[in-house]
C-alpha positions in Angstrom: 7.2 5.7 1.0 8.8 8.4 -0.4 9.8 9.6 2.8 12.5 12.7 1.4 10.4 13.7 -1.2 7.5 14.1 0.7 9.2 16.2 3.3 10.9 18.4 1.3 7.7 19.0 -1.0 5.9 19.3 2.7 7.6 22.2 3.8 8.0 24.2 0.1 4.1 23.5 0.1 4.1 24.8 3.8 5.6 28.0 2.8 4.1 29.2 -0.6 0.5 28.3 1.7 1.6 31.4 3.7 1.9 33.7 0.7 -0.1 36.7 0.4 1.7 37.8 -2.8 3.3 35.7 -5.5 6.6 37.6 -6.7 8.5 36.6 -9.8 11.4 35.7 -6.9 9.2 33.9 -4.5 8.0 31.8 -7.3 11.6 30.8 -9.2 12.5 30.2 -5.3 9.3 27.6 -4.9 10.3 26.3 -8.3 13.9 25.9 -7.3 13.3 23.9 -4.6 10.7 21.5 -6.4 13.3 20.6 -8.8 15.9 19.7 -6.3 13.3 17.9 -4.7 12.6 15.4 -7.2 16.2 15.4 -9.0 16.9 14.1 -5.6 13.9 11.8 -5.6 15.9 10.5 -8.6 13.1 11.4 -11.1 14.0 11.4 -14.8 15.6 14.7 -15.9 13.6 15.4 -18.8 10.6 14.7 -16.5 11.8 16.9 -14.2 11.7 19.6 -16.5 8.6 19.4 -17.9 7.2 19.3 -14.8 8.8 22.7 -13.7 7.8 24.6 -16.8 4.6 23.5 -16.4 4.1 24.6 -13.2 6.0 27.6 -13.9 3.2 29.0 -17.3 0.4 28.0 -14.4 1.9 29.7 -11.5 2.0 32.9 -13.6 -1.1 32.7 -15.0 -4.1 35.1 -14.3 -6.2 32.7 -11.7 -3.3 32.4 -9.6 -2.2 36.3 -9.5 -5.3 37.8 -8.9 -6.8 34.4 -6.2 -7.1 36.0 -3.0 -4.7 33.2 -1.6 -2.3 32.8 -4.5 0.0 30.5 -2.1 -3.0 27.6 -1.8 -3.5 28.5 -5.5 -0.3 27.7 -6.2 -0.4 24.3 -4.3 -3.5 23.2 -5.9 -1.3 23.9 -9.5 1.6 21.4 -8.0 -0.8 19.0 -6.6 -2.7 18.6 -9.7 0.4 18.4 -12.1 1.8 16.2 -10.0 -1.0 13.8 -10.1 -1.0 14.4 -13.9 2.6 13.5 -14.1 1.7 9.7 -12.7 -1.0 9.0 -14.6 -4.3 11.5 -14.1 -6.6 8.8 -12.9 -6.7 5.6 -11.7 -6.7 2.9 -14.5 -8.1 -0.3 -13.9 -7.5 -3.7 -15.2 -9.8 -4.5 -18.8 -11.7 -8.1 -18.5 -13.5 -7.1 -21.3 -13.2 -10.3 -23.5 -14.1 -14.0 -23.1 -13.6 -15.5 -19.9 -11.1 -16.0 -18.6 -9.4 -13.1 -18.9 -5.4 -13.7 -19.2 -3.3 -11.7 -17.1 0.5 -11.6 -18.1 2.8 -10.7 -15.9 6.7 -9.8 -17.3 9.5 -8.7 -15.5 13.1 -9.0 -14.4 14.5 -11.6 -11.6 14.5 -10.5 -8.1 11.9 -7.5 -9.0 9.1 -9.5 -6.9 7.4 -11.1 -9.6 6.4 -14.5 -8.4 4.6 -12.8 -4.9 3.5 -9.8 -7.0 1.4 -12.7 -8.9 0.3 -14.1 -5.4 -0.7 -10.5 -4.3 -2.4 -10.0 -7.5 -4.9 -13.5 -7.0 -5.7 -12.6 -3.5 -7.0 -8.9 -4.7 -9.0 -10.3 -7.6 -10.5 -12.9 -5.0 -11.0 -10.6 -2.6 -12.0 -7.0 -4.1 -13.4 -8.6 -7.8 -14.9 -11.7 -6.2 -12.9 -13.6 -9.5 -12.0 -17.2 -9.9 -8.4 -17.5 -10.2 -5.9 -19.5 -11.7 -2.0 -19.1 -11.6 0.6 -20.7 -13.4 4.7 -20.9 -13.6 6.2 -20.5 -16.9 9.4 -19.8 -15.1 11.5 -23.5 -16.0 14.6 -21.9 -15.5 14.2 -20.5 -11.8 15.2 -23.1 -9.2 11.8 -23.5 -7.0 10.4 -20.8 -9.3 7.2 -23.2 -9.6 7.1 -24.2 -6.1 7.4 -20.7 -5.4 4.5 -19.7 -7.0 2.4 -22.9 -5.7 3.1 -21.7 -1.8 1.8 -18.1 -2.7 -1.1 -19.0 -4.8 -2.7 -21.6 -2.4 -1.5 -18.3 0.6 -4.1 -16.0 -1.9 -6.7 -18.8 -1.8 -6.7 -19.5 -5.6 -6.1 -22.5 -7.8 -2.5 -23.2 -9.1 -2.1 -25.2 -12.2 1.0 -27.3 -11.9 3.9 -27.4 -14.8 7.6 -28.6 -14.1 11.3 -27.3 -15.6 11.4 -30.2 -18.1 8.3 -28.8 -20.4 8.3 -26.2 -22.5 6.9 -22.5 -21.7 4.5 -22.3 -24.4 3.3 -25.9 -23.8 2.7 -25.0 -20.4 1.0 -21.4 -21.5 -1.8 -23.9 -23.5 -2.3 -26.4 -21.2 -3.1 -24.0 -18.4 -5.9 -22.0 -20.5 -7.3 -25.1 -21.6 -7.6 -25.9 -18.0 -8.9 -22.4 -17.4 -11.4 -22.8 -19.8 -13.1 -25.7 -19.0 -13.2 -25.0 -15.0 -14.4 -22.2 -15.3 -12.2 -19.8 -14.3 -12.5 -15.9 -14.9 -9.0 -14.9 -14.5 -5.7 -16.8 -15.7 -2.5 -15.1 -14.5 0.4 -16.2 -16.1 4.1 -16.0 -14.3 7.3 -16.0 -17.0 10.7 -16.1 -16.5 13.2 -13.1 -16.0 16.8 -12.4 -16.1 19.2 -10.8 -13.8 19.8 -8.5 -17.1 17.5 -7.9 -20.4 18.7 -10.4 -23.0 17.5 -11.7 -26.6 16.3 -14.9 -25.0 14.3 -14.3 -22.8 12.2 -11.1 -24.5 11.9 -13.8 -28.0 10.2 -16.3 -25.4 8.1 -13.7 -23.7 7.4 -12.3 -27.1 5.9 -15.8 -28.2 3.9 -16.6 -25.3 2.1 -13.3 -25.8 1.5 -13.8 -29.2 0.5 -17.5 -28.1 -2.2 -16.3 -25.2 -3.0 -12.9 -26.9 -3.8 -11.9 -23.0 -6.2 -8.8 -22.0 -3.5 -7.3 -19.4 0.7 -7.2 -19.8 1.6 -6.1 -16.8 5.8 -5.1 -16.2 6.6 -5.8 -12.8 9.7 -3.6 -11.7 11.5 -3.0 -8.5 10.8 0.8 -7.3 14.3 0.8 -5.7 16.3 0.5 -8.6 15.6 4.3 -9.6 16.4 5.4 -12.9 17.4 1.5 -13.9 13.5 1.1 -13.4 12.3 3.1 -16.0 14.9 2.0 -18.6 13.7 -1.4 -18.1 10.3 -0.8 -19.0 11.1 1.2 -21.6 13.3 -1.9 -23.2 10.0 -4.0 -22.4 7.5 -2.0 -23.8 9.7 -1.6 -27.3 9.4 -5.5 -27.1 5.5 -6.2 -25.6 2.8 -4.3 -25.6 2.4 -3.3 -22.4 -0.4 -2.1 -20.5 0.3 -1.3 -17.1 3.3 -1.2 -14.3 2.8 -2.8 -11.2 5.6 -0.7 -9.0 7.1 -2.9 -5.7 8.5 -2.7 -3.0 8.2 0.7 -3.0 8.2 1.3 1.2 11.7 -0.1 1.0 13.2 3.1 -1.3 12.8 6.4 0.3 13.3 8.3 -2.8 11.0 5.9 -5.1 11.5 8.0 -8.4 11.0 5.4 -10.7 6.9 6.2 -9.2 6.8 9.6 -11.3 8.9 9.0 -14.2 7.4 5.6 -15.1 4.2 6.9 -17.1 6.1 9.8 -18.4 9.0 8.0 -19.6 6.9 4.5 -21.1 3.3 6.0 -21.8 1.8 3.3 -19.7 -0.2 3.8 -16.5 1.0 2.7 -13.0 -1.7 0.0 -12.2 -0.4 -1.1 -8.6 1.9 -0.8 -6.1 3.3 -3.5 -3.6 4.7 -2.4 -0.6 6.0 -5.6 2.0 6.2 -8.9 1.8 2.2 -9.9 2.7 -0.4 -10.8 0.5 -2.2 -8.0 1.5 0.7 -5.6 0.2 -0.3 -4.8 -2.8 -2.6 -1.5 -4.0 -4.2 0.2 -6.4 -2.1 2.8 -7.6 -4.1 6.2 -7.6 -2.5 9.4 -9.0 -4.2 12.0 -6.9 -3.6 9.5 -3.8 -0.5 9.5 -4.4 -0.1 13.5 -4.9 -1.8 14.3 -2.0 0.4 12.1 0.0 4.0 13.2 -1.8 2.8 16.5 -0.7 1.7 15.8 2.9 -1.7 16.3 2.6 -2.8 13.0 3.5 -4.4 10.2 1.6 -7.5 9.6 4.1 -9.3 7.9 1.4 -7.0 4.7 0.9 -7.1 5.0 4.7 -10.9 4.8 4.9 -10.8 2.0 2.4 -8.8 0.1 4.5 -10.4 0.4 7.1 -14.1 -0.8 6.0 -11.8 -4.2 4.5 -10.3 -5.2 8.2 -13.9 -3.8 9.8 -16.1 -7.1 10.6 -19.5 -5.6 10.3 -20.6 -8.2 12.2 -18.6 -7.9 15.1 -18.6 -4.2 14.9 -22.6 -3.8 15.1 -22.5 -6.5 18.3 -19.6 -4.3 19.4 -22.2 -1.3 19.2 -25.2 -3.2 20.7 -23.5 -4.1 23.7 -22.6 -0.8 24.2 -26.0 0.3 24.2 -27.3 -1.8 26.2 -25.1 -0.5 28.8 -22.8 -3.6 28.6 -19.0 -2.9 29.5 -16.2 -3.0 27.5 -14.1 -6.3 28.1 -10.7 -7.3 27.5 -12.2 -10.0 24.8 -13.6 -6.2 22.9 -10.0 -4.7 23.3 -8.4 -7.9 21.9 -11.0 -7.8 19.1 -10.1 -3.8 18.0 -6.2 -4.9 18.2 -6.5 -7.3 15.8 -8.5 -5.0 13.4 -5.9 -2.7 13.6 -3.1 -5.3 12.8 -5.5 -6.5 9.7 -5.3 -2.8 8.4 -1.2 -2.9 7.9 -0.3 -1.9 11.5 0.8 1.4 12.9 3.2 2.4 10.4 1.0 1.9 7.5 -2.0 3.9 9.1 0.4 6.7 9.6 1.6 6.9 6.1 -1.3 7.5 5.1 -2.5 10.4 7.4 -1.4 14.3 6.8 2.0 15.9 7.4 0.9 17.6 10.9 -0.7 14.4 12.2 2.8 12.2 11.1 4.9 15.1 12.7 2.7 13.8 15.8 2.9 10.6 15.2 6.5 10.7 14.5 7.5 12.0 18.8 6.8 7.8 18.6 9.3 5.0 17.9 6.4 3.3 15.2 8.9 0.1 15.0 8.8 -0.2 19.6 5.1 0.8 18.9 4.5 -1.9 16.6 6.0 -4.7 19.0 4.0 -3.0 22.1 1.1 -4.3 20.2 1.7 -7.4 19.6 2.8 -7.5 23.1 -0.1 -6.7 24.2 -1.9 -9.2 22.2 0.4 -12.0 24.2 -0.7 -10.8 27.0 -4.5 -10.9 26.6 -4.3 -14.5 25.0 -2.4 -15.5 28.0 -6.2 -14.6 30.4 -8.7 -17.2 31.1 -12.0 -16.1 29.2 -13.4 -15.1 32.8 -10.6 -13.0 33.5 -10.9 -11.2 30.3 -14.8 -10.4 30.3 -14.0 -8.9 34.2 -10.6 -7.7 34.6 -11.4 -6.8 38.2 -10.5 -9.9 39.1 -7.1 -10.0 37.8 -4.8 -9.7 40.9 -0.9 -10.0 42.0 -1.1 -14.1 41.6 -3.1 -13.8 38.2 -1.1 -11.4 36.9 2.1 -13.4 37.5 0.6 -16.5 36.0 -0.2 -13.9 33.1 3.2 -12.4 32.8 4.8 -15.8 32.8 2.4 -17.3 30.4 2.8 -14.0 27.9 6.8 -14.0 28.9 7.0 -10.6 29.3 6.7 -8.7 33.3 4.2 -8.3 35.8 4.9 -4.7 34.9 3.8 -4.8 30.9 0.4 -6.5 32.7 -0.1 -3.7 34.8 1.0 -1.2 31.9 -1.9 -3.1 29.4 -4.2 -3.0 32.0 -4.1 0.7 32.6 -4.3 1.4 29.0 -7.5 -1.0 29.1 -8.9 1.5 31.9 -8.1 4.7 29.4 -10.0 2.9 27.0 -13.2 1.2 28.9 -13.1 5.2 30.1 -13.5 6.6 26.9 -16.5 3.5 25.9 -18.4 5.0 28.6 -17.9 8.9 27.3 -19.1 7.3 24.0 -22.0 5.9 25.2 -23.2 9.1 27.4 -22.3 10.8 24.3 -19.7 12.7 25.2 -18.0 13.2 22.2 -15.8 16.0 22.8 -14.8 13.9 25.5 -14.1 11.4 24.0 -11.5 12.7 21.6 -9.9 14.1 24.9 -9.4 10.8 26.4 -7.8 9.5 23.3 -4.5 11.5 23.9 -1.7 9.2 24.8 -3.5 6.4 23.8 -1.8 4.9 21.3 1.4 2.4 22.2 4.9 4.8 22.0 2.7 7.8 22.6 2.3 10.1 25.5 
């Protein structure tokens, strides 16, 4: 995500860090490079601009000059305009009116609409604990409606069905008429886009929102399409009141722009970002998140976050109790941390989210060969017997044939698992003497792709 952005800002933030004295030169040079930077990131001009001068009346102010270290001064200033320039703070979606609470969702074809909708009922479900209901007012769309009925039962909400012969704003009524009297606390309503804006479609987008008066209007726009992005939702919000972007597929586009010129550009806050083509790929958009990560500093919080979703407590305390008790560490415990890992995004999205030094690191790895080594490894466990998992001592040249053949991979990736089991079940025992120091040690290399 923002992959040439975030280096280049990296190593400019790298360097003014090291400053012991903030010259007029040294300053314009930092400045310099920040523009090209994001001119390159294909941010908006006149955003660009701003931004600079900005920076520039703070960098020359009194609190920076006279800081003891004006370089991490001067890095706080970028950081914090920079999270200023998406937004400030997180804003969140209003349900403050009579359930349920209508949720419409506008965009052009092909921006990821229809899924961002799907996304969308799975995080209400899941994070809000809300009863959902989708529906398709997309009758122009070939399988627009079916579309929408795959990804909404995916989420685990209800789908109200509609087909191309009736009319959107017959559809629009039915559908909250159903919402109301089941009950249901959010209604997300999917309308139809264009390949282009045209007269058409923004009059019947314009009518159903008069029609449903909805609580949320969110623009759904593709990330990739740079500057195009922006002037999109500036043409939508001249024709619907808008409040909020939801930004996708924005860990396909390595310059992703359109992320810091959005609010500038259309006043209205970034509310969520999709990145992949899961359910689970969709998050709440965080300016100073998003800062910290643009300038390599890590956003350990999402990371955190993330990681107490995927957790099972449950299996996490049994996990700790058995370790106590002086139980080993099995294969069936290995398999179990795997699969937590996979449920937080995987490798690559772990390391996105961890500071510039530790994705240098992380970085000596292929993350794509990484990424297959653990599902690989995955095979190869589900291929054991349930006794040969709780004591892999057992596990000999015939078993681990039988393995290899049953997994499809060689009787060397079993002997290559198994080894990395032994790092591990080595580093459960330093844990549970304590050893933490140790521990940390005996992580090196773990990780598949790493040495």
């Amino acid at each position: 995500m923002l992959d040439n952005l975030s280096q280049r800002l990296a190593r400019v933030v790298k360097t003014i860090k090291g400053e012991a004295r903030l010259t007029e030169a040294n300053t314009q040079e930092m400045l310099r490079e920040i523009r090209i930077a994001l001119l390159e990131a294909d941010v908006a001009l006149p955003v660009v601009r701003d931004f600079v001068a900005k920076v520039r009346e703070k960098a020359l102010g009194q609190d920076v000059l006279q800081s003891l270290t004006p370089g991490q001064a001067l890095v706080g200033i970028v950081n914090r305009e920079l999270a200023e320039l998406m937004g400030g703070k997180a804003a969140e979606l209003s349900f403050a009116t009579q359930p349920p609470a209508i949720i419409l969702m506008a965009g052009l074809q092909g921006a990821g609409k229809t899924t961002t909708v799907g996304k969308l009922a799975k995080w209400l479900r899941e994070n809000l604990k809300k009863k959902v209901l989708t529906v398709s007012c997309d009758v122009y769309r070939p399988a627009a409606i079916e579309q929408l009925r795959t990804v909404t039962e995916q989420a685990g909400a209800d789908f109200f069905p509609s087909t191309p012969q009736q009319k959107p704003a017959d559809i629009a009524r039915d559908a909250l008429q159903w919402a109301k009297t089941h009950y249901h606390d959010v209604l997300l309503v999917d309308t139809a886009g264009r390949l282009a804006i045209d007269e058409q479609m923004m009059a019947e987008i314009a009518q159903l929102h008069a029609q449903l008066k909805p609580i949320e209007t969110l623009f759904v726009v593709d990330a990739m399409q740079g500057q195009d992005a922006v002037n999109t939702a500036r043409a939508f919000n001249e024709t619907l009141p808008l409040t909020g972007v939801v930004l996708t597929k924005l860990d396909g586009d390595s310059r992703g722009g359109a992320a810091l010129s959005v609010k500038a550009i259309t006043g209205k806050p970034i509310k969520f970002v999709g990145v992949g083509e899961k359910l689970t790929g969709l998050e709440s958009f965080h300016p100073e998140r998003m800062a910290n990560r643009i300038l390599g500093m890590g956003d350990i919080v999402s990371l955190v976050e993330e990681a107490q979703k995927a957790v099972d407590e449950k299996s996490a305390k049994a996990l700790a109790d058995k370790l106590k008790s002086g139980s080993r560490f099995d294969l069936n415990d290995f398999l179990q941390q795997l699969g937590q890992m996979k449920r937080m995004g995987g490798l690559s999205s772990l390391v996105d989210k961890l500071p510039a030094q530790f994705q240098a690191a992380a970085g000596q790895a292929d993350m794509g060969k990484a990424e297959k080594e653990l599902k690989r490894m995955q095979g190869i466990i589900h291929s054991m017997t349930r006794a040969e998992r709780a004591k892999p001592d057992q596990i000999k040249a015939s078993r681990k044939r039988r393995i290899a053949t049953g997994a499809g991979v060689q009787v060397q990736d079993v002997n290559r698992l198994l080894a990395q089991f032994d790092q591990m079940q080595s580093m459960m025992k330093k844990m549970q003497k304590g050893g933490l120091a140790k521990m940390m040690r005996g992580m090196k290399g773990m990780m598949p792709g790493g040495r």
